[in-house]
C-alpha positions in Angstrom: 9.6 -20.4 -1.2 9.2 -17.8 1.4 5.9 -17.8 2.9 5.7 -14.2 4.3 3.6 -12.3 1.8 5.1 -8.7 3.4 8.8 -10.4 4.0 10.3 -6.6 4.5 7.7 -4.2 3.7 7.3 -1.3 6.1 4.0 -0.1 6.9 2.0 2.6 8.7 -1.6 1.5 10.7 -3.5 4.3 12.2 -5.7 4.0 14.8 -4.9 0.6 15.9 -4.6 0.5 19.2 -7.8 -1.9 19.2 -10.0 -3.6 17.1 -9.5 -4.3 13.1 -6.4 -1.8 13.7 -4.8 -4.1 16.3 -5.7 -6.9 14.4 -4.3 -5.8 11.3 -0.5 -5.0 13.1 -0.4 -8.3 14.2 -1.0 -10.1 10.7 0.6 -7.9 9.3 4.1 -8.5 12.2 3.2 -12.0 11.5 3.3 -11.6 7.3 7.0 -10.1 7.8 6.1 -6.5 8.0 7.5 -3.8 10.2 4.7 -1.5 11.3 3.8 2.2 13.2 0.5 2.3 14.9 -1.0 5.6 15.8 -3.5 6.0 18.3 -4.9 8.9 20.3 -3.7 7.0 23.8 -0.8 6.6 25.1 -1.9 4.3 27.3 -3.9 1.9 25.2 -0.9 2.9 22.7 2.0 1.5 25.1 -0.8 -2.0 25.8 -1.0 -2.3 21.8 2.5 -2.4 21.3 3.2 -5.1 23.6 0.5 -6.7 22.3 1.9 -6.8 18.7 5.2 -7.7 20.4 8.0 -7.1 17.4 9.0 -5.2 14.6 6.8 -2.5 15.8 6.5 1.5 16.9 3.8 3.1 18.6 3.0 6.5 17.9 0.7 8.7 20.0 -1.3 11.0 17.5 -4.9 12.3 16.3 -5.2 12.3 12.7 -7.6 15.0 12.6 -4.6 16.9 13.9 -2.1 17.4 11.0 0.8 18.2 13.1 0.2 14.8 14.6 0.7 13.5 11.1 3.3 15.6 10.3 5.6 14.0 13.6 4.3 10.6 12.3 6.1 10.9 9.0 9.1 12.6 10.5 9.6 9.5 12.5 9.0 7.2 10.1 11.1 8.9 7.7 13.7 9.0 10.3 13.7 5.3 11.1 12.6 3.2 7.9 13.0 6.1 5.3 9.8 4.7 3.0 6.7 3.1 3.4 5.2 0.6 1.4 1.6 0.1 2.8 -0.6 2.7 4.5 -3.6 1.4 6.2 -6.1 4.7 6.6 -8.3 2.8 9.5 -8.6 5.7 11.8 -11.7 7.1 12.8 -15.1 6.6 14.4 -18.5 7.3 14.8 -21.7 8.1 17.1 -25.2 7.6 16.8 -27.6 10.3 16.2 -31.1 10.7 13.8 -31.6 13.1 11.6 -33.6 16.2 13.7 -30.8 15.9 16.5 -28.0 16.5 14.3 -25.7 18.7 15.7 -23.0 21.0 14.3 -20.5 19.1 16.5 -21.4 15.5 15.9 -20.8 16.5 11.7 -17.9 18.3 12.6 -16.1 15.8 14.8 -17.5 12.7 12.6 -15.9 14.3 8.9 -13.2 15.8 10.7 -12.1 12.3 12.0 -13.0 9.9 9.2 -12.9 12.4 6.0 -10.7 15.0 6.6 -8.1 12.9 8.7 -7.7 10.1 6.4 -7.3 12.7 3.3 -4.5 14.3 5.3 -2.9 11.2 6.5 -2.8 9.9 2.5 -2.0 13.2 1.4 1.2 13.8 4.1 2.4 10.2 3.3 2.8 10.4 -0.3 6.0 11.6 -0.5 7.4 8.4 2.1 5.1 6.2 -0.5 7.2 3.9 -2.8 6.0 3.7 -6.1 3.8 0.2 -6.6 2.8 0.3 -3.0 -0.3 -0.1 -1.5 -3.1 2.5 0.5 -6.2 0.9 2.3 -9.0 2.8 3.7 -11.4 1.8 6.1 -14.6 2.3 5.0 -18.1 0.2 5.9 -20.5 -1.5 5.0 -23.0 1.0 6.8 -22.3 3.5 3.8 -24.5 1.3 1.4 -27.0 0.5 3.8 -29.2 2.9 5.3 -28.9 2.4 9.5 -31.2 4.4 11.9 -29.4 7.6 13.5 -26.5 6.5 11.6 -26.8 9.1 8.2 -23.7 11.4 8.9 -20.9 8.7 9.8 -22.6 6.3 6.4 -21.7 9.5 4.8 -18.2 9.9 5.9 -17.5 6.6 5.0 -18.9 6.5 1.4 -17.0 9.2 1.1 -13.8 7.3 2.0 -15.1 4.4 -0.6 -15.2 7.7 -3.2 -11.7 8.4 -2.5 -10.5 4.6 -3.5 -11.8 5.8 -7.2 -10.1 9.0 -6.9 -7.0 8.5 -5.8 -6.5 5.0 -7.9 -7.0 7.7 -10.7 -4.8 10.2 -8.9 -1.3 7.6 -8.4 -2.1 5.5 -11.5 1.5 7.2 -12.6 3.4 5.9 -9.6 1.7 2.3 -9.9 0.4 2.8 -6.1 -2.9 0.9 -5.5 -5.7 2.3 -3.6 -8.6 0.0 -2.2 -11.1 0.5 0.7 -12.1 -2.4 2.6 -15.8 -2.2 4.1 -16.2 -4.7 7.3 -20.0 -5.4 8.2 -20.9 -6.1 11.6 -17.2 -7.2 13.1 -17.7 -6.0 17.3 -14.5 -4.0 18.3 -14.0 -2.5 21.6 -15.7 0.4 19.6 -18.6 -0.3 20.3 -18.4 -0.3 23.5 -16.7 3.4 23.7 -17.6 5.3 20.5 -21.0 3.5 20.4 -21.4 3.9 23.8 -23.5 0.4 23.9 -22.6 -2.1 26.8 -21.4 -5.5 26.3 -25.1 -7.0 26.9 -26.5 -4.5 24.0 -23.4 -5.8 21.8 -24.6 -9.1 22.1 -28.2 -8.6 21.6 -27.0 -6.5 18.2 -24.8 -9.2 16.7 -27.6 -12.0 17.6 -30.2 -9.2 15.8 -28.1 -8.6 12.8 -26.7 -12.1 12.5 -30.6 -12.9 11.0 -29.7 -10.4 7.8 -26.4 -11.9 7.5 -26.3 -15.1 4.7 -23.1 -16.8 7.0 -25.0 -16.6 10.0 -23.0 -14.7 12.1 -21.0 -11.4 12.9 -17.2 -11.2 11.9 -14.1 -10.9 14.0 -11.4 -8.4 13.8 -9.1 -11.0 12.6 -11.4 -12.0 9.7 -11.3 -8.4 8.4 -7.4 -8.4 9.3 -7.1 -11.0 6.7 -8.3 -8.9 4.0 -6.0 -6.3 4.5 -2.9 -8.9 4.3 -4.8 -9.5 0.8 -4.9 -6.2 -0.4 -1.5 -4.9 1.2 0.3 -7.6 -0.7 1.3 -8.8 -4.4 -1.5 -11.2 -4.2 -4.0 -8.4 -5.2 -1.1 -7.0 -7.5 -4.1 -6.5 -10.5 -6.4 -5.2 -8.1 -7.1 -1.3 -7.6 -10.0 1.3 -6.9 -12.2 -1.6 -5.5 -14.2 -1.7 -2.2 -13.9 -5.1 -0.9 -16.4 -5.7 1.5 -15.5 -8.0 4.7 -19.4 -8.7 5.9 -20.2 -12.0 5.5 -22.8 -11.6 2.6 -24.7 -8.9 4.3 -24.9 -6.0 1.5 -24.0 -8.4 -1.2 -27.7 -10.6 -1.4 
């Protein structure tokens, strides 16, 4: 018996050229999958791919950009012809409390995370096998109410509303749509979208590691795990959910 649970599958990571994206590539390279990454650097872009090593192509693109998206399918149309798992995972956010809201920080955080990953669903349905599998990347911030934090929680409870929608949406083609919400897992995001240096990182996981029942924070790898889970037939009965990578943090 084969132990590769994506022996063949092709599949479609954006934003991962760091972090649970990165992460998720690898396992997924390691599971028997050919992947695309996206990513908005061609730099970091060209280091992921080595990184991942096989059976993988890097493509530079912004998924708030839908011409981006559009040359993402074109290429994956043109080299595997179908996908069978879409991982949604782009997108970001930045601190700021309500009373120094700005037009820009809403704009650039729903454009990213809630307009993006509707576009990069919507363009790839057509590439989508039937009985495939679409994860989005939500968080566990959306269910727990962070300081200066409000408008990216949002986004991303919107993104755990869309799991529920769309399930409802592809029930006809059999294509299963989950969301995965990782708790406190430190990525090199952080460091550049949360603008906090690696001493504030640590002093944050050791703070938050208090709420957490395991103890600890998470690793990219952990959360990587999950999305082998719910890209493959071992969560062939599972659909709609948000399953939440966070150690017990939002769950007691």
């Amino acid at each position: 018996m084969n132990a590769n649970k994506l022996d063949g599958k092709v599949a479609v990571i954006t934003g991962a050229t760091s972090g649970l994206g990165l992460s998720t590539a690898r396992r997924f390279v390691a599971e028997g999958a050919y992947v695309f990454i996206t990513g908005r650097r061609q730099k970091e872009l060209e280091e992921a791919v080595r990184k991942v090593g096989r059976n993988v192509t890097g493509i530079q693109g912004d998924i708030a950009n839908l011409a981006d998206l559009d040359r993402l399918y074109g290429q994956v149309k043109k080299e595997k012809g179908h996908i069978d798992i879409l991982v949604a995972n782009a997108g970001g956010g930045t601190f700021a409390p309500l009373g120094a809201i700005t037009e820009e920080h809403f704009d650039t955080t729903f454009d990213g995370n809630v307009r993006g990953t509707l576009f990069t669903v919507q363009k790839a349905l057509p590439l989508m096998k039937d009985g495939g599998s679409i994860i989005l990347t939500a968080s566990s911030a959306a269910s727990k109410g962070m300081d200066a934090f409000s408008v990216y929680a949002a986004s991303k409870a919107a993104i755990r509303s869309f799991a529920r929608g769309w399930t409802t949406d592809l029930k006809a083609r059999k294509i299963r749509v989950n969301a995965i919400s990782p708790g406190v897992v430190p990525t090199e995001g952080y460091n550049t979208s949360l603008g906090m240096s690696a001493e504030q990182v640590v002093q944050f996981s050791q703070q938050m590691s208090a709420s957490i029942p395991l103890g600890r924070v998470g690793t990219p790898d952990e959360v990587a795990k999950a999305m082998v889970f719910l890209a493959s037939d071992d969560s062939s009965y599972i659909s709609g959910i948000e399953l939440a990578v966070d150690g017990g943090m939002n769950q007691v």
